[in-house]
N, C-alpha and C positions, 0 to 999 in steps of 0.2 A: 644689399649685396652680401653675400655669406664669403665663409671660407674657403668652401668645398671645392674641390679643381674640376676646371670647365677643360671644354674640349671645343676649339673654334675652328669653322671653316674662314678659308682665304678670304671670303666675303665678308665675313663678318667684322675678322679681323681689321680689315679695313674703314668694314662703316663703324665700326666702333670705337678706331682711330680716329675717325671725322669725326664723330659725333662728340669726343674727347678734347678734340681740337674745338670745335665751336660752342662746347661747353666754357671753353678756356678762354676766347673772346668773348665770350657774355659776360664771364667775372671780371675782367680788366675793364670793360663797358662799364658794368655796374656799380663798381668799386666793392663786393660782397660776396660769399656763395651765393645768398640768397637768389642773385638775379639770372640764375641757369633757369632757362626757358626747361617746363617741367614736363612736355614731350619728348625736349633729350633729353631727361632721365628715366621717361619712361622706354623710351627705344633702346636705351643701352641697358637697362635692366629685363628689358626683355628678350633681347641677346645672351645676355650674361643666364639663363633662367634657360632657354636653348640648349647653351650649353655645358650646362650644367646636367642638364635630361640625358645630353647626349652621351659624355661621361659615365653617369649610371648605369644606361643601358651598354656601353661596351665594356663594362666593370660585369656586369652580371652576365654580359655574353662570355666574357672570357673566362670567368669561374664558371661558368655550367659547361666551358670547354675539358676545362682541367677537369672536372667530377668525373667527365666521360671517361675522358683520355685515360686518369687512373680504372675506372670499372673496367676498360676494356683490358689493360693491365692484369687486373686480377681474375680477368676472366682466362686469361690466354695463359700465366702461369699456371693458374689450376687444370690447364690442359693440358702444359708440358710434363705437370706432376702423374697427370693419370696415362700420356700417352706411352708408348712401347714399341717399339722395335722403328719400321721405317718413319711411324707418325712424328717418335721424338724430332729428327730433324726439322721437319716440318713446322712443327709447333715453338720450335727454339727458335725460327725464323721468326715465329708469330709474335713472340715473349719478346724482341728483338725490336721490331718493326714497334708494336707497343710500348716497346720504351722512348722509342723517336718520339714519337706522336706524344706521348707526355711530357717528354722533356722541350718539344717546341711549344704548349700546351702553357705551359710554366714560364716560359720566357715571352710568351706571348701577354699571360697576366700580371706578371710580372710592373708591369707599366701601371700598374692601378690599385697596389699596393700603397 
């Protein structure tokens, strides 16, 4: 089992609680660690390893959020820079809306920091 922080679904969480618990009757059984039946710890490591993937991948979803969220940022400013007469508003809306969507972008990744 590593460091790394996991991300568990409700089921898991549960059988992983069981499977914790009847880890826990096995050592008072047995009088040792030794005597945890070594399919629960294969089932709770493979849980743990789940969600551990799953973490990763909503870690790299959320920074290839943010990447966007900024380019589009600096694409829409470099259009309020070039725009002129009625487009500026427009485009100030755009620079605008662009900052929403980054700034929720950030607090979305925020969690996996």
């Amino acid at each position: 089992m590593s460091d790394y922080p996991r991300e568990y679904t409700a089921g898991e969480r549960l059988e992983r609680a069981r499977l914790l618990f009847k880890g826990g009757r096995q050592i008072v059984r047995g009088g040792h660690e030794h005597a945890v039946d070594a399919a629960v710890e294969r089932r709770i490591d493979r849980i743990d390893a789940k969600a551990e993937e799953r973490w990763a991948r909503g870690a790299q979803i959320a920074h290839q959020a943010v990447d966007a969220a900024r380019t589009d940022l600096a694409r829409a400013e470099h259009a309020l820079r070039m725009a002129k007469g009625p487009d500026k508003a427009a485009a100030r809306r755009a620079v605008n809306d662009a900052k929403d969507k980054a700034r929720r972008a950030d607090a979305a990744a925020r969690k996996y920091r």
